[in-house]
C-alpha positions as a Markdown table, in Angstrom:
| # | Residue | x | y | z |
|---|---|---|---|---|
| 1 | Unk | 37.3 | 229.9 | 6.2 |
| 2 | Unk | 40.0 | 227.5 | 7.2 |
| 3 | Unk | 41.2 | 225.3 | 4.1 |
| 4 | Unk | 40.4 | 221.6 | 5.1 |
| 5 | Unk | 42.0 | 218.6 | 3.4 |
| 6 | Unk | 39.7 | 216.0 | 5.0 |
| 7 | Unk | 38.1 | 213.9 | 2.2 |
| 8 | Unk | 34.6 | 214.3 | 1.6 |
| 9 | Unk | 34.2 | 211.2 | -0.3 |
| 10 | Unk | 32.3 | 208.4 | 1.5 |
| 11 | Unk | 29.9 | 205.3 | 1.0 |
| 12 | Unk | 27.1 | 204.3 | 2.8 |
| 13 | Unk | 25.2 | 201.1 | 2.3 |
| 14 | Unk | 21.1 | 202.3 | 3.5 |
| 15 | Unk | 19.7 | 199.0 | 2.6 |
| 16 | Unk | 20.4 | 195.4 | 1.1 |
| 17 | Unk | 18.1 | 192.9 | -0.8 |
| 18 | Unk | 20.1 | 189.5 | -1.0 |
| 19 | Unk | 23.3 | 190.4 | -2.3 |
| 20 | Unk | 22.1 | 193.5 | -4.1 |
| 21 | Unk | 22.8 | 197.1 | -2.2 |
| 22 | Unk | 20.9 | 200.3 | -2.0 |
| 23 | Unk | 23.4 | 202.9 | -0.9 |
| 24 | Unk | 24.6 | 206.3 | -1.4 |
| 25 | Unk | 27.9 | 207.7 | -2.4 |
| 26 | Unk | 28.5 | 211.0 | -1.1 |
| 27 | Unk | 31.0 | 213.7 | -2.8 |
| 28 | Unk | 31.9 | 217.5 | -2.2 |
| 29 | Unk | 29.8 | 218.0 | -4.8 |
| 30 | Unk | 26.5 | 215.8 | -4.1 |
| 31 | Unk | 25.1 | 212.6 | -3.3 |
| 32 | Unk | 25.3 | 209.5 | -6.1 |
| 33 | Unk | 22.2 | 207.0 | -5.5 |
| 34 | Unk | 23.0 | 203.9 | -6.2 |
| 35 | Unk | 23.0 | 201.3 | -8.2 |
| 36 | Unk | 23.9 | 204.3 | -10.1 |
| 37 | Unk | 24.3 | 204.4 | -14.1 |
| 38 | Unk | 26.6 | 206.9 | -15.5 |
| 39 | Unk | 26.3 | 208.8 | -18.4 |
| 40 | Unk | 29.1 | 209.0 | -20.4 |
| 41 | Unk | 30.5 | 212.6 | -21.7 |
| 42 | Unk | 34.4 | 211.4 | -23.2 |
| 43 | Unk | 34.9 | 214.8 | -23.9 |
| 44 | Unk | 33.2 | 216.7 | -21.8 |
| 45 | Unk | 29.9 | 216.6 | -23.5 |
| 46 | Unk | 27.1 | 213.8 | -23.3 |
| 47 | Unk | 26.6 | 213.6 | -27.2 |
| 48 | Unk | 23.4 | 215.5 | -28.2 |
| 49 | Unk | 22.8 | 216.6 | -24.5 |
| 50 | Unk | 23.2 | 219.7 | -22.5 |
| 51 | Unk | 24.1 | 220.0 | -19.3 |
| 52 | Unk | 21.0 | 221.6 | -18.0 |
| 53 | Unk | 18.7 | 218.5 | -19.8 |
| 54 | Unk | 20.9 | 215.8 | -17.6 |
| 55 | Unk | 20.2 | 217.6 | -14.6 |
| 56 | Unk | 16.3 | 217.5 | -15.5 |
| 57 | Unk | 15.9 | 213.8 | -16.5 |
| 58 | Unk | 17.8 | 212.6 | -13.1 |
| 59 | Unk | 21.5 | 212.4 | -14.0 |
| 60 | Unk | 23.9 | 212.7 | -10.7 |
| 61 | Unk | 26.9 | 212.0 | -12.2 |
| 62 | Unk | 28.8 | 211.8 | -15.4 |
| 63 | Unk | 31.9 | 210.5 | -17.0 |
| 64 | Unk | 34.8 | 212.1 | -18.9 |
| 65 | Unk | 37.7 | 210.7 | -20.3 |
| 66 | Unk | 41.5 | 211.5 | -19.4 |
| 67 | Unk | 43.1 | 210.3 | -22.5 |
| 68 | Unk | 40.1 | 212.3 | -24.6 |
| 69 | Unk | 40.7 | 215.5 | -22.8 |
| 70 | Unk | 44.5 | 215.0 | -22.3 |
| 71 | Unk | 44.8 | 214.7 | -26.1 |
| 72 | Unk | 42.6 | 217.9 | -27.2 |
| 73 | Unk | 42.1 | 220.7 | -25.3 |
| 74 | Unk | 44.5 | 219.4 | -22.6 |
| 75 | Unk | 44.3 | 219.4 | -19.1 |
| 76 | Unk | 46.3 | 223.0 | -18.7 |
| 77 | Unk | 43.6 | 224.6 | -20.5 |
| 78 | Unk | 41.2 | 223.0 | -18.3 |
| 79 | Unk | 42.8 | 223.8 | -15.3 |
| 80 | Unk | 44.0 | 227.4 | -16.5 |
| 81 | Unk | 39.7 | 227.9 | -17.2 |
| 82 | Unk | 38.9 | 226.8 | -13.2 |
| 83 | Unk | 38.4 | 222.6 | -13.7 |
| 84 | Unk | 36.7 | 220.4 | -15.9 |
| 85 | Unk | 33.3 | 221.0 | -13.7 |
| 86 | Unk | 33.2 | 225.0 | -15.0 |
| 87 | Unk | 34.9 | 224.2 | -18.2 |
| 88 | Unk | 31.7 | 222.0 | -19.1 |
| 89 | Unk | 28.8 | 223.9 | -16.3 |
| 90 | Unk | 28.7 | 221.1 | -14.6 |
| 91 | Unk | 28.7 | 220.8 | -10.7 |
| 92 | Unk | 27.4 | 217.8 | -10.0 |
| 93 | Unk | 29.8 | 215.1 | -9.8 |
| 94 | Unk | 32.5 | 213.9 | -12.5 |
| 95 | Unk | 34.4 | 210.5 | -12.7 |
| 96 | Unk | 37.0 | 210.4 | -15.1 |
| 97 | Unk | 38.4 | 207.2 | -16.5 |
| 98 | Unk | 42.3 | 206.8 | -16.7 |
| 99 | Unk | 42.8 | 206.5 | -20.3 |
| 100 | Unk | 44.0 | 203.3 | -20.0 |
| 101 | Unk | 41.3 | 201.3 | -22.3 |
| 102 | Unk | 41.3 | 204.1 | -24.7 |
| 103 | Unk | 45.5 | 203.7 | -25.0 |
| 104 | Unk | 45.0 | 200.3 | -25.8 |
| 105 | Unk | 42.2 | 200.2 | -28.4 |
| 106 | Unk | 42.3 | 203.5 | -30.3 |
| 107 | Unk | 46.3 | 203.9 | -30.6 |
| 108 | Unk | 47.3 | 201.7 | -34.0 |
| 109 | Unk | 51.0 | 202.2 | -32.6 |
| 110 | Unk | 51.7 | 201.4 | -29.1 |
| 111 | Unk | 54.5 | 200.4 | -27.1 |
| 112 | Unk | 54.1 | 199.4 | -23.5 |
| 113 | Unk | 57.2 | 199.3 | -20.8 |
| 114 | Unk | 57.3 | 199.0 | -16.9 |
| 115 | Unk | 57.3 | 202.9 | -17.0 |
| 116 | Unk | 54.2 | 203.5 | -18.7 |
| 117 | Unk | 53.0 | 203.4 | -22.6 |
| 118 | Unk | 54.6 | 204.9 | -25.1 |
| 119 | Unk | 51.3 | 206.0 | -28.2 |
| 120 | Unk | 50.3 | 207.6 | -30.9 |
| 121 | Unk | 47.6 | 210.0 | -30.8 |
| 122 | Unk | 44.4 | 208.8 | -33.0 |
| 123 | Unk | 44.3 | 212.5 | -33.9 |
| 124 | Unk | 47.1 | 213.4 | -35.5 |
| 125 | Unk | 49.5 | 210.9 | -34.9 |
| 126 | Unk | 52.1 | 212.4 | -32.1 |
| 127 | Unk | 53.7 | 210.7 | -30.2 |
| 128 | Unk | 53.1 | 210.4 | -26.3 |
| 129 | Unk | 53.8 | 209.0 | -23.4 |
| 130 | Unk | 51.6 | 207.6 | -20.2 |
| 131 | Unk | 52.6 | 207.1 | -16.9 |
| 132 | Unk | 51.1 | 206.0 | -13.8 |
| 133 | Unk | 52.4 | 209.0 | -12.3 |
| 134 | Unk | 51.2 | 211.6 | -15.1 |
| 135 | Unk | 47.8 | 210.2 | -16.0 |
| 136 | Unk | 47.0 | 210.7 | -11.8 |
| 137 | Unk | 48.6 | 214.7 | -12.4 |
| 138 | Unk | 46.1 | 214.8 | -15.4 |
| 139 | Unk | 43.2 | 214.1 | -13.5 |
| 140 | Unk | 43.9 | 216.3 | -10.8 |
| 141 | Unk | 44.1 | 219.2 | -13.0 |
| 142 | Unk | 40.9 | 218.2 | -14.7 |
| 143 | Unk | 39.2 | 218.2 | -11.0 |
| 144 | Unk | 37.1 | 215.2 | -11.4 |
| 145 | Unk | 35.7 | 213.5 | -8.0 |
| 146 | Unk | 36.3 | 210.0 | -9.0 |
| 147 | Unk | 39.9 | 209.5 | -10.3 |
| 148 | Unk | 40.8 | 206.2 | -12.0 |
| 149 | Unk | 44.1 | 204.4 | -11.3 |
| 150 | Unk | 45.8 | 203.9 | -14.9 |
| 151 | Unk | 45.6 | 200.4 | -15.8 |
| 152 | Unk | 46.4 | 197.9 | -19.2 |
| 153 | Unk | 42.7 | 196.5 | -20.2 |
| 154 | Unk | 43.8 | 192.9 | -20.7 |
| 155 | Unk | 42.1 | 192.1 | -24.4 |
| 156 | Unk | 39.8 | 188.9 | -25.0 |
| 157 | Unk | 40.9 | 186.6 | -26.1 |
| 158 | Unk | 43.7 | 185.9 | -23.6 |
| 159 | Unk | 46.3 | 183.2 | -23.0 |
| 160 | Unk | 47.1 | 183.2 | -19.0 |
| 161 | Unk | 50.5 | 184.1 | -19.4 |
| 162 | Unk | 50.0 | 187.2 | -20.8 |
| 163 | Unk | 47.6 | 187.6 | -18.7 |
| 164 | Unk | 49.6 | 186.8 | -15.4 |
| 165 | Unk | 51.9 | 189.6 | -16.8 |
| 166 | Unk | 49.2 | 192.4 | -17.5 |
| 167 | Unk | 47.9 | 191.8 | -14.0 |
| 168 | Unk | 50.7 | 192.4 | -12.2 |
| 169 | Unk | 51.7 | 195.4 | -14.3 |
| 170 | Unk | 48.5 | 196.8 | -13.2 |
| 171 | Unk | 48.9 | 196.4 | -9.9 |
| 172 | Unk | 52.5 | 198.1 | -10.3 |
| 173 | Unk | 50.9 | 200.7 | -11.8 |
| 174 | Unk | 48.3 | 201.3 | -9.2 |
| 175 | Unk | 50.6 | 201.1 | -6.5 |
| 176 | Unk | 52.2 | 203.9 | -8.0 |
| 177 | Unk | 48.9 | 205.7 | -8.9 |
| 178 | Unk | 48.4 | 205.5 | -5.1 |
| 179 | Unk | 51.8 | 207.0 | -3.9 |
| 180 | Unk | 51.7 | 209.8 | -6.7 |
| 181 | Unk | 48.1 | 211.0 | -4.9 |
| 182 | Unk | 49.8 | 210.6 | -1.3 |
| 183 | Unk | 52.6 | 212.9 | -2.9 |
| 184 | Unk | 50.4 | 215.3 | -3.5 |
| 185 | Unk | 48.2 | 215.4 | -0.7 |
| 186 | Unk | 51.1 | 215.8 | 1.5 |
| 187 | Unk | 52.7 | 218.7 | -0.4 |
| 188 | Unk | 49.3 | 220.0 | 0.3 |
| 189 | Unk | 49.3 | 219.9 | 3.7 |
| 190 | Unk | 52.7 | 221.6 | 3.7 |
| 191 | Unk | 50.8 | 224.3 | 1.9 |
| 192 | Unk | 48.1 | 224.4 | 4.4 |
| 193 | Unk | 50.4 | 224.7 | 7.2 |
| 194 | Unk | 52.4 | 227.8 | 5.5 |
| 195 | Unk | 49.3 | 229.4 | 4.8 |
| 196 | Unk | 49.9 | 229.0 | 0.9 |
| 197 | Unk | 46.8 | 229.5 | -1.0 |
| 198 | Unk | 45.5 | 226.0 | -2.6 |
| 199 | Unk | 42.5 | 225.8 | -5.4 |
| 200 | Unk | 40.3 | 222.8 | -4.2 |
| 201 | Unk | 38.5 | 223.2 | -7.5 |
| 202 | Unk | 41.9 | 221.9 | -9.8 |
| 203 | Unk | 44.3 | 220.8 | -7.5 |
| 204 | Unk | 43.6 | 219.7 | -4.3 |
| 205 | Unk | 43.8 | 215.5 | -4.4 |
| 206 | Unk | 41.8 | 215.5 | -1.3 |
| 207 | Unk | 38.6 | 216.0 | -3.4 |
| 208 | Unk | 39.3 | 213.0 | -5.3 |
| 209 | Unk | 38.3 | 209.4 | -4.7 |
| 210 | Unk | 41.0 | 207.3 | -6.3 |
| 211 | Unk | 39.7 | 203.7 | -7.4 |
| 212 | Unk | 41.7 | 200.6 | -8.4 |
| 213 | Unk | 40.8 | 198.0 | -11.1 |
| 214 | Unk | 40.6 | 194.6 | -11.0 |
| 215 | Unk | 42.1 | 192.9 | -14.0 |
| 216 | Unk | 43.0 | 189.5 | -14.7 |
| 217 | Unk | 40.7 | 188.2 | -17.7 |
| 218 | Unk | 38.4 | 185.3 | -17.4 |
| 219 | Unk | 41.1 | 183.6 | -15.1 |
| 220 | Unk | 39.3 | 183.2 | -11.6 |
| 221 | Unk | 42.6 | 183.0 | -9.5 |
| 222 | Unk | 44.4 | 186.1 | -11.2 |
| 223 | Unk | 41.3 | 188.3 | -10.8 |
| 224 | Unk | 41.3 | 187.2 | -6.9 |
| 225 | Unk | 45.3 | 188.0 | -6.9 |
| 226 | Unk | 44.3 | 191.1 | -8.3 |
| 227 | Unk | 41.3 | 191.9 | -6.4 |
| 228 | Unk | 43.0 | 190.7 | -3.2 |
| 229 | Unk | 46.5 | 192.6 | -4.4 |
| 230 | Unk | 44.3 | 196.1 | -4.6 |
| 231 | Unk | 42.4 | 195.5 | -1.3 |
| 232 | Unk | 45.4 | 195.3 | 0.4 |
| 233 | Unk | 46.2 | 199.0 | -0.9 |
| 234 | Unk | 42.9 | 200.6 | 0.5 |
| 235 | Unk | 41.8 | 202.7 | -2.4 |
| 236 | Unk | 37.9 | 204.5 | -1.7 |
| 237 | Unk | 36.8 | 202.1 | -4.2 |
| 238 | Unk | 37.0 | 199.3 | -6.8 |
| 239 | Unk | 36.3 | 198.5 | -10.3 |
| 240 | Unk | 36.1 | 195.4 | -12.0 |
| 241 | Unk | 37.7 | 196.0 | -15.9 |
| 242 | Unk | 38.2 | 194.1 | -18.6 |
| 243 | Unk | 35.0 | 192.8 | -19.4 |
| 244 | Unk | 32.5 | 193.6 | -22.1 |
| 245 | Unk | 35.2 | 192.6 | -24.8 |
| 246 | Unk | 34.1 | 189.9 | -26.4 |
| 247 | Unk | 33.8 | 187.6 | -24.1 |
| 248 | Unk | 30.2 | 185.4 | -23.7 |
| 249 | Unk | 28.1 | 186.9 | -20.9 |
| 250 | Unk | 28.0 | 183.6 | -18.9 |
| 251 | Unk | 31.9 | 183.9 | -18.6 |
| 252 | Unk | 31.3 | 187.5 | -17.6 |
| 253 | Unk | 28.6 | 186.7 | -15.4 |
| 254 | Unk | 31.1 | 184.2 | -13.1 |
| 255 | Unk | 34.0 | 186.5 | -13.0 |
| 256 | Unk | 31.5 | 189.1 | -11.3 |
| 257 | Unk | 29.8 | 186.7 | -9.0 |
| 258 | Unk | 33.3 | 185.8 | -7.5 |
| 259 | Unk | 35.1 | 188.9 | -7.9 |
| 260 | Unk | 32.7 | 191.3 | -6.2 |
| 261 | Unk | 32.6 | 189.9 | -2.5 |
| 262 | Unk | 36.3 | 189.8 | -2.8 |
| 263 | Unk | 35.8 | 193.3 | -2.8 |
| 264 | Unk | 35.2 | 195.9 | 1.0 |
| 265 | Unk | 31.9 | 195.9 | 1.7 |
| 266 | Unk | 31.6 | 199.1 | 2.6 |
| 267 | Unk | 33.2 | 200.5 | -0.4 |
| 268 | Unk | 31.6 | 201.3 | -3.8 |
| 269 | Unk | 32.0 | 198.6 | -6.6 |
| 270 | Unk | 32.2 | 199.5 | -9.8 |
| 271 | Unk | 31.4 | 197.1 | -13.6 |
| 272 | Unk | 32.8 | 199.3 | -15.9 |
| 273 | Unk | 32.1 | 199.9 | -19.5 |
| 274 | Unk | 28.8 | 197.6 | -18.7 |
| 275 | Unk | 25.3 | 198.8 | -19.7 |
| 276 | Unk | 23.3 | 195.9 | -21.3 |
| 277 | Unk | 20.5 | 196.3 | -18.9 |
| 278 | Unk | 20.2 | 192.5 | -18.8 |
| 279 | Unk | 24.2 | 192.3 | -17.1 |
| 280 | Unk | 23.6 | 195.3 | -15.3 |
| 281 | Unk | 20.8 | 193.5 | -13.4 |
| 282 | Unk | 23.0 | 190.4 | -12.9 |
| 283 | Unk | 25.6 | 192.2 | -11.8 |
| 284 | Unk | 23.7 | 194.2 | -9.5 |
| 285 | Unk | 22.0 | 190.7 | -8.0 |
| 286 | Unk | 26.0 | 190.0 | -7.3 |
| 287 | Unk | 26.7 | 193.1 | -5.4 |
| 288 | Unk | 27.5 | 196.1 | -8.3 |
| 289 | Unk | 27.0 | 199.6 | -7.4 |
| 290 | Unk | 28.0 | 201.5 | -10.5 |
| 291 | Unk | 27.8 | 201.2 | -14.1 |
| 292 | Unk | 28.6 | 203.3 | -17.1 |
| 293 | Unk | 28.0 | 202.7 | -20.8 |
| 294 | Unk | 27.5 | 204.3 | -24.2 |
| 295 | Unk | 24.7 | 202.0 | -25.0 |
| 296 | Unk | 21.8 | 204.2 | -24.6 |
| 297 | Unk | 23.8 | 207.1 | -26.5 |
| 298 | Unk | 25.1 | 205.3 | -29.4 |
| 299 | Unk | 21.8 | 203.4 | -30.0 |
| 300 | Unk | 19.8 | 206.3 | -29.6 |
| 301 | Unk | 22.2 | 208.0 | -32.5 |
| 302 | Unk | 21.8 | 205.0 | -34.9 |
| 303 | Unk | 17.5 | 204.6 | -34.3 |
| 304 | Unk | 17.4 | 201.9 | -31.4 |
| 305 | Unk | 15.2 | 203.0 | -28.4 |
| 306 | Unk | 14.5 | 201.8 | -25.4 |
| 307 | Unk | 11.0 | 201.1 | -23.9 |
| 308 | Unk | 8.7 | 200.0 | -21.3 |
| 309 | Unk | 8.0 | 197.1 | -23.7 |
| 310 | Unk | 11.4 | 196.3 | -25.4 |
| 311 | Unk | 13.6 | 197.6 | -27.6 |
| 312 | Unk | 12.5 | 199.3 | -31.2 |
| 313 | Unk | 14.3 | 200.1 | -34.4 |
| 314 | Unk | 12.8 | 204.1 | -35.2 |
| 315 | Unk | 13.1 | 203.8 | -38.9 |
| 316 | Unk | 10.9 | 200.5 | -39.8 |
| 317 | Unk | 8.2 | 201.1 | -41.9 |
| 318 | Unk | 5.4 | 200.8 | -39.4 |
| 319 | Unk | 6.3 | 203.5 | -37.4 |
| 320 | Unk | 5.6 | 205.9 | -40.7 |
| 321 | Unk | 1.8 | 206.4 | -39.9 |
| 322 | Unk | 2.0 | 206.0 | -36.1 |
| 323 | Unk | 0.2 | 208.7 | -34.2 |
| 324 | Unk | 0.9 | 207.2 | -30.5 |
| 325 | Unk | 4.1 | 208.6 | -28.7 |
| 326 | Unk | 7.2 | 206.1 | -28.4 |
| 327 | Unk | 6.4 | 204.9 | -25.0 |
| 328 | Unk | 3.3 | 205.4 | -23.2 |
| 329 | Unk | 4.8 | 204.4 | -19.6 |
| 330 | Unk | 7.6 | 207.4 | -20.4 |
| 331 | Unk | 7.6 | 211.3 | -19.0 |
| 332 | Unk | 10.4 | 212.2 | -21.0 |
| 333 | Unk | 10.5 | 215.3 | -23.3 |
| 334 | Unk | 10.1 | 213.1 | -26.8 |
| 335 | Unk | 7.4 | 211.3 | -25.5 |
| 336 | Unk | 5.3 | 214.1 | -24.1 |
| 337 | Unk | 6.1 | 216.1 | -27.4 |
| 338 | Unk | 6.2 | 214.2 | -30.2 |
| 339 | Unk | 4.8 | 210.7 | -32.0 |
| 340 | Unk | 6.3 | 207.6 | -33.1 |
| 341 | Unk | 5.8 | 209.0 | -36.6 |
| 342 | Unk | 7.4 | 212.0 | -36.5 |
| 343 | Unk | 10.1 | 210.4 | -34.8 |
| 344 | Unk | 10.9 | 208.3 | -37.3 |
| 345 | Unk | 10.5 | 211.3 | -40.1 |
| 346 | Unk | 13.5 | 213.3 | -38.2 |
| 347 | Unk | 15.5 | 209.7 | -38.3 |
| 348 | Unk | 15.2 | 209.0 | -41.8 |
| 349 | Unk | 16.0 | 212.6 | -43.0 |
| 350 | Unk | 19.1 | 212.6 | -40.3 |
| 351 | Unk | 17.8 | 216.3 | -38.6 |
| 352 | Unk | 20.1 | 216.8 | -35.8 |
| 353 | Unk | 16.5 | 217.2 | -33.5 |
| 354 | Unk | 16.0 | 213.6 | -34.3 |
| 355 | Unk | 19.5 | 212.5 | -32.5 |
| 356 | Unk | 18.9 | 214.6 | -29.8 |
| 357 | Unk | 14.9 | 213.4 | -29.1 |
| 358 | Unk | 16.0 | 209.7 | -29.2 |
| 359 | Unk | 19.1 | 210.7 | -27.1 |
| 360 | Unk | 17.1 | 212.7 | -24.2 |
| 361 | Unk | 14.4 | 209.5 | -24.2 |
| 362 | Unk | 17.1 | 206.8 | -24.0 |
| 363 | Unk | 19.0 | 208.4 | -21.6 |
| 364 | Unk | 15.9 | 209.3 | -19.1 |
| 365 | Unk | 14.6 | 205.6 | -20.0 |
| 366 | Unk | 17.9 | 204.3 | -18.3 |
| 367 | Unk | 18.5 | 206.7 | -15.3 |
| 368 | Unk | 14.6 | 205.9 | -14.8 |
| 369 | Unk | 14.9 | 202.0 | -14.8 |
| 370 | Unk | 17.7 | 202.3 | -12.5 |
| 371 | Unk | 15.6 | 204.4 | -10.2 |
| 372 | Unk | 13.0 | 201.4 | -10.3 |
| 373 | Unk | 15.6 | 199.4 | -9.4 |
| 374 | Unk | 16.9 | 200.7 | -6.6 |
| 375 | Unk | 13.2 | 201.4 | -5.0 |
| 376 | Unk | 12.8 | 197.6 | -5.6 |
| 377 | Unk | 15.8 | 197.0 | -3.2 |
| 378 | Unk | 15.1 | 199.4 | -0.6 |
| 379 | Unk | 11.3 | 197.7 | -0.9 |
| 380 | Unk | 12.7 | 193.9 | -0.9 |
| 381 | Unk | 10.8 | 192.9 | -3.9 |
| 382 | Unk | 14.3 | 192.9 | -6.3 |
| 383 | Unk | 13.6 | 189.4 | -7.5 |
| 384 | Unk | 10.6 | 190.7 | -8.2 |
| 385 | Unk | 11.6 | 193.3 | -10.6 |
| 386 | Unk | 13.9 | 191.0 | -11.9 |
| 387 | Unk | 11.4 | 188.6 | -12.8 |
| 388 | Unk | 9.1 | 191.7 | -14.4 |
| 389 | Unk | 12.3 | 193.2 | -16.5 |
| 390 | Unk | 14.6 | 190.2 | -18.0 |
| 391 | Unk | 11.9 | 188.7 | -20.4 |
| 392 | Unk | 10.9 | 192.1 | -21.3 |
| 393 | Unk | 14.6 | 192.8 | -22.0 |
| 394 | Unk | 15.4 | 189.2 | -23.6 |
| 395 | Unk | 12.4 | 189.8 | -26.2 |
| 396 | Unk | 13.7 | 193.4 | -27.1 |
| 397 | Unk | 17.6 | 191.6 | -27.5 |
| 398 | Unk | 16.1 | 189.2 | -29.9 |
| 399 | Unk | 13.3 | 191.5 | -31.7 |
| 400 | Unk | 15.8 | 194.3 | -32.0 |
| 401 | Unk | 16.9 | 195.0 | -36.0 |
């Protein structure tokens, strides 16, 4: 078969309910329905989850990190074992985030230059270095679909200098994100036209989408130089970064109402690191298409669990004698299987089963209230589910332990 190095990678909108969008993104290695959420692997594993189990409770795609995997096994022993997607059995679609938020939170000792970012490793200490440049080469050995450009998460709180400065060292660093992937599509083509044998699965740039990231804080006319800045740059997508770190939701909430329709219509938008169902519906009323989170992971791990009602703490004492099964409304394998009770019983001893019941029933709890939500926008009754789901989700925020 002739090689092609036509992108696969598109975005279609099917439907639209106000400002909110029913669409489809569409990969070499399936379709994403969205608003999409995205379950997040950082090391090529959704904690407490197999593979096979996100496939059956409706996951289409999933995230990995770069600076995770870059660090330990490293991306030549992914791409020496055929790409992350047979490293992990998993061929559905993978997005992998740059590393750039990871750099700047989990290094104590970092120094960061016009060439990249200079690090320790959280590990063991070595010392490393991050360019634009390599962290693109890293994701194209790891094979992901979604690549991320490599960016400095701006921190909150902020003064606008600083700010001003980490902007426009992001949008250096895309640029050159962007040319590194040209680079290499082109040598691929010479490839191609030589007859030279080229592995799609680990190599080939012209499976990945490449997105850019908005920065610019909670300032409202650096996040439209940056959006504005990226657009001009024609990535496949966008993401909106730097939010969801400490900064109140209202001020969250603004920089995403005017931020998003700076953004191509017709390309996928992205709120990253976002999974308070609460913002996700916000942000999906201004025009988000993806989201990804550990929320439903890391609460599931610790006890909290998400319901048809609001959100419960496992281990309080009423639960100890409860015979009824977590959440009535809920098909998932804990809730079929087991009660409240018993539930509880695995939490309090710490069994391993009882992270990876409250894991399976978070996780299908999520990828089925986005479901909802995108039927309510292809049906034109989202302000309807809206109205049904945030005083639900408010009471669960404030009864939560």
């Amino acid at each position: 078969m002739e090689q092609s190095v036509k992108s696969q990678f598109r975005f279609k909108i099917l439907t639209t309910d106000g400002s909110a969008r029913r669409g489809q993104i569409h990969t070499r290695r399936g379709i994403i329905n969205t608003p999409a959420f995205i379950p997040v692997g950082t090391s090529a594993a959704v904690k407490a989850m197999t593979q096979d189990e996100l496939k059956e409770i409706g996951a289409e795609i999933i995230l990995s990190n770069t600076y995770h995997l870059y660090l330990r096994p490293g991306p030549e022993i992914i791409k020496e074992l055929g790409g992350l997607h047979k490293f992990m059995n998993w061929q559905a679609p993978i997005l992998t985030d740059s590393g750039g938020f990871q750099v700047f939170s989990l290094s104590p000792l970092r120094k960061i230059t016009d060439e990249g970012v200079e690090f320790r490793s959280h590990l063991d200490g070595s010392l490393h270095f991050l360019t634009p440049e390599l962290v693109m080469e890293i994701q194209a050995a790891l094979g992901s679909d979604i690549a991320m450009a490599f960016d400095e998460c701006t921190p909150y709180p902020a003064t606008k200098e600083y700010t001003l400065k980490s902007l426009e060292l992001t949008t250096r660093w895309a640029k050159r994100g962007k040319e590194a992937m040209k680079l290499r599509r082109w040598e691929d083509e010479k490839k191609i036209s030589t007859s030279q044998p080229l592995n799609f699965l680990t190599s080939n740039p012209h499976s990945q989408a490449l997105f850019g990231i908005v920065q610019g804080g909670v300032y409202e006319d650096l996040r439209r130089q940056s959006a504005r800045e990226l657009v001009e740059m024609d990535f496949e997508g966008y993401a909106i970064g730097g939010l969801s770190v400490g900064e109140p939701k209202e001020l969250m909430y603004e920089v995403v109402n005017y931020t998003a329709p700076i953004l191509p219509e017709y390309k996928p938008r992205y709120l990253m690191g976002v999974g308070d169902l609460i913002d996700v519906i916000e942000a999906v009323s201004a025009g988000i298409d993806m989201f990804d989170c550990v929320m439903p992971t890391r609460n599931a791990r610790n006890g909290t669990l998400f319901t048809s009602t609001g959100r419960i703490s496992i281990k309080r004492e009423e639960f100890k004698k409860d015979p009824k099964p977590l959440d009535s409304n809920c098909g998932c394998h804990a809730c079929r299987n087991y009660s409240r009770a018993y539930l509880r019983h695995l939490f309090m001893n710490r069994e391993i089963l009882s992270m990876r019941l409250n894991t399976i029933h978070n996780l299908y709890f999520y990828l089925g209230f986005f479901k909802q939500m995108r039927d309510a926008i292809e049906a034109g009754r989202f302000t309807d589910f809206k109205r049904q789901w945030t005083p639900v989700l408010q009471r669960s925020t404030e009864n939560n332990d």
